[in-house]
N, C-alpha and C positions, 0 to 999 in steps of 0.2 A: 782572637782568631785561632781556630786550630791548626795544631805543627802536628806534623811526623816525630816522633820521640823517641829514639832510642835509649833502654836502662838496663844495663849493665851492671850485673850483682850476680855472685853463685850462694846468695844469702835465700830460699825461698820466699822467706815475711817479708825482707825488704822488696823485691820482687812485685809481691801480690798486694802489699801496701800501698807503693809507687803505683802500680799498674792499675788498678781499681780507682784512683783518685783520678789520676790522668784522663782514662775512661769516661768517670766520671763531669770531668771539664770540659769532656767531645775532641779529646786529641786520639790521634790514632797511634795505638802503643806497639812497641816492638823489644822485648825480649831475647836477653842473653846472658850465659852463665859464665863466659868465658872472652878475654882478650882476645882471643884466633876467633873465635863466631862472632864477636862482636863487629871484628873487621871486617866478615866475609857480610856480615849481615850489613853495615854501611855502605862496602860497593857496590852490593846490589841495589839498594834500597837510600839513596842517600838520605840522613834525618835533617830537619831542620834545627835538633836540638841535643844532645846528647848529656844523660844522666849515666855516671859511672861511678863504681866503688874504685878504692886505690889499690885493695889488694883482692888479687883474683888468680885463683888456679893459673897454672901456665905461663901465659903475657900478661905481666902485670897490666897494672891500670896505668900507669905512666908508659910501657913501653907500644904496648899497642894503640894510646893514643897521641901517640909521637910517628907510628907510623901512619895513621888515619889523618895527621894534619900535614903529610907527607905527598898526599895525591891533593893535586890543586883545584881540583872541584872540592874536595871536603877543606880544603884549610882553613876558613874564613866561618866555619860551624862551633858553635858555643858550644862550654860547657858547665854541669855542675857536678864537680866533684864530690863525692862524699865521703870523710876521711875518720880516722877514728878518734883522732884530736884535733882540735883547732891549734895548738903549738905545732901541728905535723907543718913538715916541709911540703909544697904542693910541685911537682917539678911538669914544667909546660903550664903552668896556671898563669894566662895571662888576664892582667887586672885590666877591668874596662870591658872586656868582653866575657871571661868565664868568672864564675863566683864556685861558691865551697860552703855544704852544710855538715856539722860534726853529728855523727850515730850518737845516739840515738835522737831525731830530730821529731817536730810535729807538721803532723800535714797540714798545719796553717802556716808554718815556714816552709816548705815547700813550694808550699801554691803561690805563698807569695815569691819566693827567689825564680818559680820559673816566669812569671809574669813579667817581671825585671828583664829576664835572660832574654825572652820571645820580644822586647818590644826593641831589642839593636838588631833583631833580624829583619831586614827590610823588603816590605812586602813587594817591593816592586821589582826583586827578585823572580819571581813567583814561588819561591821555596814553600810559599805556608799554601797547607792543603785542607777543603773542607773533604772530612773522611766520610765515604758510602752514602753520597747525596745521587749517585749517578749510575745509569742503570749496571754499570759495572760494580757496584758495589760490593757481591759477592767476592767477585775475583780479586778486589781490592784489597778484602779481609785476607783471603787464603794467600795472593803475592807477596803482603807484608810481614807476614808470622805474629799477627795479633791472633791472639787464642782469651778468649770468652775465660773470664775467670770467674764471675759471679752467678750462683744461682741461685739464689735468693734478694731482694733489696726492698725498699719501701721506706717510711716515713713514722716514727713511732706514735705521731699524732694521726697518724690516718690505721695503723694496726700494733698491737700493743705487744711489748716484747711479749709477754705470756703466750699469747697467740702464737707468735714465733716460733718459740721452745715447744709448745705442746705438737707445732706441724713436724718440726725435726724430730723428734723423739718418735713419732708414728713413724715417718719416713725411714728411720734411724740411720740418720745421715751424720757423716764426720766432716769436718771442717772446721774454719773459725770463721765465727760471726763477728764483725766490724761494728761496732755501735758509737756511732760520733755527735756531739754537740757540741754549744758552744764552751761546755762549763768541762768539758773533759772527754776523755778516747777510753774507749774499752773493747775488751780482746774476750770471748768467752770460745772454748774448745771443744769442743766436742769430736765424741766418739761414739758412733752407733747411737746417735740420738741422745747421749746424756752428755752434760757439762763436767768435766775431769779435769779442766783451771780455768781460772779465771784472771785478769787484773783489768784494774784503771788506769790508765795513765800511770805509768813505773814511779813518777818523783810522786805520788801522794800516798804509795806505799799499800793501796789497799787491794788485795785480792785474795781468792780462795770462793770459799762459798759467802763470804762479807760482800765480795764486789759482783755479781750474781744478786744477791739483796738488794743491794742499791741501788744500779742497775735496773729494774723492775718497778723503782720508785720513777723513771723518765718518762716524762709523757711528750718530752720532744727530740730532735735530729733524726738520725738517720741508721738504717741498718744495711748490713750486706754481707752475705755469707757465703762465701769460701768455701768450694767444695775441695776435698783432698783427706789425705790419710793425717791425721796424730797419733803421734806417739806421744810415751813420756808416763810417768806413774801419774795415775787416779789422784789427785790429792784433794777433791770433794768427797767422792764415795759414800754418793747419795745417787736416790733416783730424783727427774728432773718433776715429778709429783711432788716430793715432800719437799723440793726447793722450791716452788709454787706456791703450796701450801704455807710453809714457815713466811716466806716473802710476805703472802697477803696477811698472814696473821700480825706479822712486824707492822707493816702499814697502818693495819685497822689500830695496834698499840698506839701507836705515833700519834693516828687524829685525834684518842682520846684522849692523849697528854694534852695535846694543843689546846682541846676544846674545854679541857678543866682549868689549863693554868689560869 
């Protein structure tokens, strides 16, 4: 059933990470970079769930939600922590109700701890909300402070990364593109329409213009791209042609190998 979510990060990625996923499961997302807005943002808005980092500008993450379990309409409100160690001390983490996932985590642990977290919420609170089913729907977006992060998305078996890349490079749009299945995550960046890094999944160690290659070998999961500014040094510095190009030439190599072994 969809919740109200409030995540709490002044990390951007984790932010549009979390926030896109959550989106993506039909919860209605709410955003904040800081302890003091994250509170101001709960009074108004109580969540049925709350995602927070431990350390945050200002009011830590411990101390602003020590005050949040402070007014007794919010006290009885889960949480998930996200910490930077699992050895880390969690202070207000009570076991049975809030749980705790260590940076850098996968959005299949995610999805499964908030699954966990959302089924001690009982619905016969009425806390859980289905989001913009109702002709208030608009108003519902603009009073929560969910703000639209994706503008691009699709299914790489119904349009092919290639296609992707070649829309964004016309457009010459910046952002990162999200490319998820089940065999691994990938992050590709762009600036003004060309790809300037890349990686997979951080523990398999592969990126650059390698994972960009690869990448363009999936014919299945999902894409969704991130509009915003990057930064940070070129470290492809190529055009998104000749990585097209090289891509299908690698590919056509591969079938040949296969089809002579």
């Amino acid at each position: 059933m969809p919740a109200r979510i409030l995540v709490v990060d002044n990390d951007p990625w984790i932010q549009r990470t979390v926030a896109t996923a959550l989106g993506r499961w039909g919860h209605l997302v709410t955003l904040a970079g800081d302890g003091e807005g994250a509170l101001a943002s709960a009074l108004h808005a109580p969540p049925d769930l709350v995602i927070t980092a431990v350390a945050l500008p200002g009011i830590d993450g411990w101390c602003w939600w020590e005050q949040l379990r402070a007014q007794p309409e919010l006290a009885a409100t889960p949480a998930l922590f996200l910490t930077p160690s699992q050895a880390a001390g969690v202070r207000g983490f009570e076991p049975g109700r809030d749980e705790r996932l260590t940076k850098p985590f996968r959005v299949e642990e995610l999805e499964r701890t908030i699954s966990v977290l959302l089924t001690r919420v009982s619905p016969a609170s009425g806390s859980l909300r289905v989001p913009w089913v109702t002709r208030g729907a608009e108003a519902e977006k603009e009073s929560s402070g969910y703000r639209p992060l994706s503008a691009l998305r699709g299914d790489l078996d119904q349009i092919a990364l290639s296609s992707v890349l070649i829309v964004l490079e016309m457009e010459r749009k910046s952002g990162i593109l999200l490319l998820e299945r089940d065999l691994g995550t990938a992050r590709l960046f762009l600036r003004k329409g060309r790809v300037i890094r890349a990686d997979i999944d951080p523990d398999r160690r592969v990126a650059g213009a390698a994972a960009v290659y690869e990448t363009l070998t999936w014919t299945d999961g999902s894409f969704d791209f991130l509009v915003g500014d990057v930064g940070g040094v070129d470290e492809i510095q190529t055009s998104t042609t000749f990585l097209l190009m090289e891509g299908a030439r690698r590919l056509d190599e591969s079938r040949r190998d296969k089809s002579t072994a």
